[in-house]
Structures are given as structure tokens and as C-alpha cells.
Residue, then its C-alpha position, 0 to 999 in steps of 0.5 A: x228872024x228865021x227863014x221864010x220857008x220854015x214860017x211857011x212849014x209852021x203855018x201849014x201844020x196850024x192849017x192842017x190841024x185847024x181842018x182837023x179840029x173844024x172836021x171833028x165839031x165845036x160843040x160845048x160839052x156837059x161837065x160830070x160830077x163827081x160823088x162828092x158833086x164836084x165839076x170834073x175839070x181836068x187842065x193841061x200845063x207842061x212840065x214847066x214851073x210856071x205851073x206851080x201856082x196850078x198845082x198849089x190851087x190843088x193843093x189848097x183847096x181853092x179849086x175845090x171851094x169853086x165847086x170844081x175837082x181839077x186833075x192836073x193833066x201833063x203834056x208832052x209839048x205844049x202843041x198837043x194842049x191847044x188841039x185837046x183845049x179846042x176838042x174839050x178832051x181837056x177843057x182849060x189849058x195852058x199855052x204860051x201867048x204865041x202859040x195861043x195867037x198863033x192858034x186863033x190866027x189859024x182859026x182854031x175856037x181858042x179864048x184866053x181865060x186866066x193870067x199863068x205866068x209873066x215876067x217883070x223888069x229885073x234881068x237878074x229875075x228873069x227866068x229866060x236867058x241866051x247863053x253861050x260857051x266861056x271861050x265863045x268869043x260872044x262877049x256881048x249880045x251885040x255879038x250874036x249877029x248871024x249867031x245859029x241859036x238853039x230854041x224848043x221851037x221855031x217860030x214861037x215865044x223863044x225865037x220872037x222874045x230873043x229877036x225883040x231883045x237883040x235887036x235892041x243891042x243892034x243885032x239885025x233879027x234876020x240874021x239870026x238862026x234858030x234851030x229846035x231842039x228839045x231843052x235837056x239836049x242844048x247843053x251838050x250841042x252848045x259844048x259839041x258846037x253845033x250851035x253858038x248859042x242856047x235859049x234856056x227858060x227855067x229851070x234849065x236857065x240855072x242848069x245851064x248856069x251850074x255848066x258855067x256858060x254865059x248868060x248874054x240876054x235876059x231876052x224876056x226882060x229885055x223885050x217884053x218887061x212886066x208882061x203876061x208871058x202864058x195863059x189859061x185858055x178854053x174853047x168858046x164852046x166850052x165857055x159858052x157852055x160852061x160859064x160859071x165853071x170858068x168863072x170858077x175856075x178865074x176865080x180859083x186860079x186868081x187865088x193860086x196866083x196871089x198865093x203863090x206870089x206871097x209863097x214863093x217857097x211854096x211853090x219851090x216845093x210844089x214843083x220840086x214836088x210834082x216835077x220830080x226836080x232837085x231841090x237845090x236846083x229849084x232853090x236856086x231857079x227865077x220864078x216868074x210873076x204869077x199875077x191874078x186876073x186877066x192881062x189883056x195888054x200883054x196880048x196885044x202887045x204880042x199880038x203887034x209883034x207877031x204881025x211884025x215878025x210874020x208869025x201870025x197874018x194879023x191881030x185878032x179881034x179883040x172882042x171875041x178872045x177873051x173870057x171876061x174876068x168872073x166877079 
């Protein structure tokens, strides 16, 4: 478990960009048309290959068969996507299930809209692992007890997922550290030293297979097995606005999903594609469940694990932050 002073930092940072967002008006924007009469939508992901299916429901036409023009917007960090959902410079966005709670703990206008990316029950298919140096002397994630742990963020996904996991294998969370970093620089900090151990997601997980390190925990699997890791989210400005180019939207992108699920070279490609990756590389990568629909239990089961590990203040309520599924 990180330390308490650092949760203090992140809550205040939630804090402060909650009285900007409150300061700058929530109210539910018009959509443009483009010549063609199509909605205008652009959506925010990350240069992650959890967003494939996005970009092959581009690709195929599903989007546009909903009457909408999706351009794929790219963040640096995926802390600039919930502020850009909630002020409707980009009206749907994708976030991690944390930093989404996290989100409306704070009481930012945050509503889930449409399932992105999960994980399912094999370790060896799990796009996340903790891994560590040959000659570390970890054998065993029971061995991680005090280990400092290099994550993309604190107090997040990485850090409640790698807890949840060690804890299983008898580590005590709380002697845990974490330090960010950003994942292209942990491979080299891992062989300098200056951490015992790396979270790597996909597809660094496999760039950190080809340096020959050591996969420990598959801490996805290990903690939350078969759940929705990440969602599409919008503001309920916007959705209230907006219903039927969100019900389009959940449509469309409940056809990416199943697509992708039935393609997974298609969306080795894509990404390949779009993420200018080697090809081989992405060959080789885990890719992760894309599951039509709407997955409300995945967040209250997160939701119940941030509470316990005092990365929100509570669970929300329920009723409110959710887009009901489009028929």
C-alpha cells in the first residue's frame, strides 16, 4: 500500500481539477453534423492496444452505420481524458475503472457508457505482469514483501491490482512501494537498479519478456480474474443531452468488441497500425477481453476494493453513473 501522504497529493489534485471543471459549466452541448450528416464525435483512448476495437469499429463502418463520424483522438496520459470527457472537448472517453471512481469520488459529471477492455482467467493471457531482474533474488511474489515497484501511476489500477494479487501470496500491501514512472523508462531503471520490480501492461509486458526478465504475477488475473478493467465514459451532460448518439455509440461499439473478439488478428494489425508498433511485437502481445455491453459488477467490485485500500472515500451511488445499455 503506498503511503498515506502520496493518496493525500492525488486526492488533492482530483480536488482541484473538480473546482476547475465545476467553474467552467456542465451544460450538455449540441452535436455538429458533418456533410455527409453524420454526428460528429470525437473519442479519446491512449496509446494502448486496448484500444483496438475502437479503431477497427472505425474502420468497419460500425460507427458510421449509427449515423456517427468518430475521429479517434490520442492522449498523452489518460488524466487528461476524464477532464476533456466532463468539459465535452471530447464527449466520450476511455479511462481506467479507477481513475474513473476516482473521478466521480471527486464529484466530477463522470457516467460509464460501454465495456473497453478486460481480463479473463489465464495467467498466461493476461496482458499485465510484475517482473523483476534474472539474478534478482525474487523467486516468487511472495518475495516482493517491502519490494519498491515501478508503476505508470500512483494510487491507480497498477498499484490496487498489484496489491490485491500479493496479498493473495502472503505479502502485507502496506509494505509495498510504488514509484511512477513512465512505462518506456522502467526496463532500464529495473537493470540500473533503482527499483526491485516493474509493472508492465502490453505491450510492454512482452518488451519486457524479450530483455529477459521475470514474470512473477500475472496481478491482473491473480486479482480481478474476468472482469471489465477500463470503460468508455461521458459526462451526464452530455448524455442527457445526447441520448440516441450514445445509444449509437453502445451499439457500435458493442459490435467492435464482438468483432474484435472474433478477429484477433484484425486487431493485431490495427494497432500495429495505428500505434506505429512492430509487427512481430504485437504477434507475440496478450490482448485483452473486449466484451460487448455494459459490465456493472466489474465496478463494484473495484469500487469495494478502492474504498479498502483508500483510493476513493466511498462507493458511489450506483444509480446514477451508469448510461443504460441502448436496445
Amino acid at each position: 500500500m503506498t503511503s498515506t501522504p502520496r493518496r493525500l497529493v492525488a486526492a488533492a489534485a482530483f480536488a482541484a481539477s473538480a473546482l476547475t471543471l465545476a467553474a467552467c459549466g456542465g451544460g450538455g452541448e449540441e452535436v455538429a453534423e458533418n456533410e455527409e450528416g453524420l454526428v460528429e464525435l470525437t473519442v479519446m483512448q491512449i496509446t494502448t492496444m486496448d484500444a483496438g476495437p475502437l479503431h477497427l469499429g472505425v474502420e468497419e463502418g460500425f460507427f458510421e452505420e449509427e449515423g456517427l463520424d468518430v475521429t479517434v483522438q490520442i492522449a498523452e496520459a489518460g488524466s487528461a481524458i476524464v477532464p476533456s470527457v466532463v468539459n465535452q472537448e471530447s464527449p466520450i472517453g476511455y479511462a481506467n475503472v479507477v481513475s474513473d471512481l476516482q473521478a466521480i469520488d471527486q464529484g466530477l459529471d463522470v457516467q460509464f457508457v460501454s465495456n473497453c477492455c478486460g481480463t479473463g482467467s489465464d495467467p498466461e493471457a493476461d496482458t499485465s505482469g510484475i517482473f523483476v531482474l534474472p539474478d534478482s533474488g525474487f523467486e516468487t511474489a511472495a518475495d516482493l514483501e517491502g519490494a519498491n515497484i515501478a508503476v505508470n501511476s500512483v494510487n491507480n489500477l497498477g498499484d490496487l491490482t498489484i496489491i490485491t494479487a500479493l496479498e493473495q501470496q502472503g505479502v502485507d500491501g502496506a509494505s509495498l512501494e510504488f514509484t511512477p514512472m513512465n512505462y518506456s523508462d522502467m526496463p532500464a531503471a529495473l537493470e540500473r537498479g533503482d527499483v526491485d520490480a516493474i509493472w508492465s501492461v502490453e505491450p510492454h509486458r512482452s518488451i519486457s519478456e524479450s530483455h529477459d526478465f521475470v514474470n512473477l504475477s500475472s496481478n491482473f488475473v491473480e486479482s480481478f480474474p474476468e472482469t471489465q478493467l477500463g470503460y468508455y465514459i461521458t459526462s451526464g451532460a452530455f448524455a442527457e443531452a445526447n441520448p440516441e448518439v450514445v445509444a449509437g455509440f453502445q451499439r457500435a461499439m458493442d459490435q467492435a468488441n464482438q468483432y474484435a473478439t472474433d478477429n484477433p488478428d484484425e486487431v493485431r494489425r490495427v494497432i500495429a497500425e495505428q500505434l506505429d508498433l512492430d509487427p512481430e511485437l504485437v504477434a507475440g502481445a496478450n490482448l485483452a477481453t473486449y466484451v460487448p455491453g455494459l459490465d456493472q459488477d466489474s465496478v463494484r467490485a473495484f469500487a469495494a476494493a478502492a474504498v479498502e485500500q483508500g483510493m476513493i472515500s466511498e462507493e458511489p451511488n450506483y444509480d446514477e453513473i451508469f448510461v443504460e445499455p441502448a436496445e
